[in-house]
C-alpha positions, 0 to 999 in steps of 0.5 A, a space after each residue: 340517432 334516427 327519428 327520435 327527439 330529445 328527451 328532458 328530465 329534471 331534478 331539483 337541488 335544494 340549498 340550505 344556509 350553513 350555521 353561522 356560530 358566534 362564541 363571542 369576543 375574548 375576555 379578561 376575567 378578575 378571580 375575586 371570590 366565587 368569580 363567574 364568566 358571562 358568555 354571550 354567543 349567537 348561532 343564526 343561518 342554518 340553525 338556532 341552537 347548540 351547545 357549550 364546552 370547555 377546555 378546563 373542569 369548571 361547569 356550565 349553569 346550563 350548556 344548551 343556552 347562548 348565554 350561560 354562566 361559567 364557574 371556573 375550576 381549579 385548574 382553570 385557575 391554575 392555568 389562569 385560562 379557559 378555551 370555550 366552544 359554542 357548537 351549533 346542532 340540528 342544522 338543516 339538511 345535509 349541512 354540518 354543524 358548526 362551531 367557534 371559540 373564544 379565550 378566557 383570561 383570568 387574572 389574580 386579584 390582589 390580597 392585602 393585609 395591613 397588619 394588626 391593630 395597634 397601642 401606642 403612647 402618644 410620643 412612640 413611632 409605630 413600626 408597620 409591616 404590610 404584604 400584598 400578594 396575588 396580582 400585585 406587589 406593590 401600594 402605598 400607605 395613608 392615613 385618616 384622618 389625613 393630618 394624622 402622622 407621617 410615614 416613614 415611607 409611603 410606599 414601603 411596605 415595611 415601614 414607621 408611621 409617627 402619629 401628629 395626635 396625643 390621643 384617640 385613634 386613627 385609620 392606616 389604610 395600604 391600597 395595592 396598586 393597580 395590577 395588569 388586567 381588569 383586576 382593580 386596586 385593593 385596601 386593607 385597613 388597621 387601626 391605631 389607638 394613640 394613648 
């Protein structure tokens, strides 16, 4: 009003990006003795560091890496499964810090136990009790060298072996079979002696 002009004044805003948080793709892991987890995550935009939780009681080799090694606990082990959060700090600015998660997945490797090693006379059929347990239940027997006697059945894991040599020894070998997950097949062996 009246003779006076417009006036201006002016205030500055100063954006600054958020963190962008990457705790990496869900994994499978096999619990073979002293199993580890690799993680692999990545934080860039408004900050480069941060810092590593679990869900479960293993432990961090050192939390403030993006690529630590994770030694499962055992209730980890029991739940068969760990829920990992990679949380960004010291963002710019007024931003938040920022965080993601990924999923473990442990698998039980199998355990497998051909049974003790054996004496028999060259004319005797061997009665052989394998067990397999943890990841799988199942597998088949053979032998080596391969010529060296007949299964009653080969994927019984009670079963006979009859032996085709009169004398020496041979190699029985029960293999798992291939359980769910990334765990792999795995062999157990017993010798026979044959008198």
């Amino acid at each position: 009003a009246g003779p006076c002009g417009s006036v201006k004044d002016s205030l500055q805003i100063t954006i600054n990006p958020i963190a962008v948080v990457n705790a990496g793709l869900n994994q499978q892991v096999c619990l073979v003795p002293n199993a580890t987890v690799s993680l692999s995550g990545t934080i860039s935009g408004g900050a480069t560091t941060g810092t590593w939780s679990s869900s479960g009681d293993g432990t961090f080799n050192d939390v403030t890496s993006l690529t630590p090694t994770y030694t499962p606990g055992a209730q980890d082990i029991s739940n068969l499964s760990v829920i990992f959060t990679l949380t960004s700090i010291d963002p710019l600015g007024p931003c938040t810090s920022e965080h993601d998660t990924m999923k473990v997945k442990f698998f039980i490797n199998p355990i497998v136990d051909a049974g003790n090693n054996a004496t028999i006379c060259s004319d005797s059929t061997l009665n052989i009790s394998g067990a397999i347990t943890g990841g799988a239940s199942t597998g088949t027997w053979s032998v080596s060298p391969t010529n060296g006697g007949v299964f009653g059945n080969v994927n019984n894991l009670q079963t006979t072996f009859t032996p085709s040599i009169t004398s020496g020894s041979l190699w029985l070998y029960l293999t798992s079979a291939n359980p769910a997950g990334p765990c792999g097949s795995v062999k157990d062996s017993l010798q026979i002696t044959i008198n």
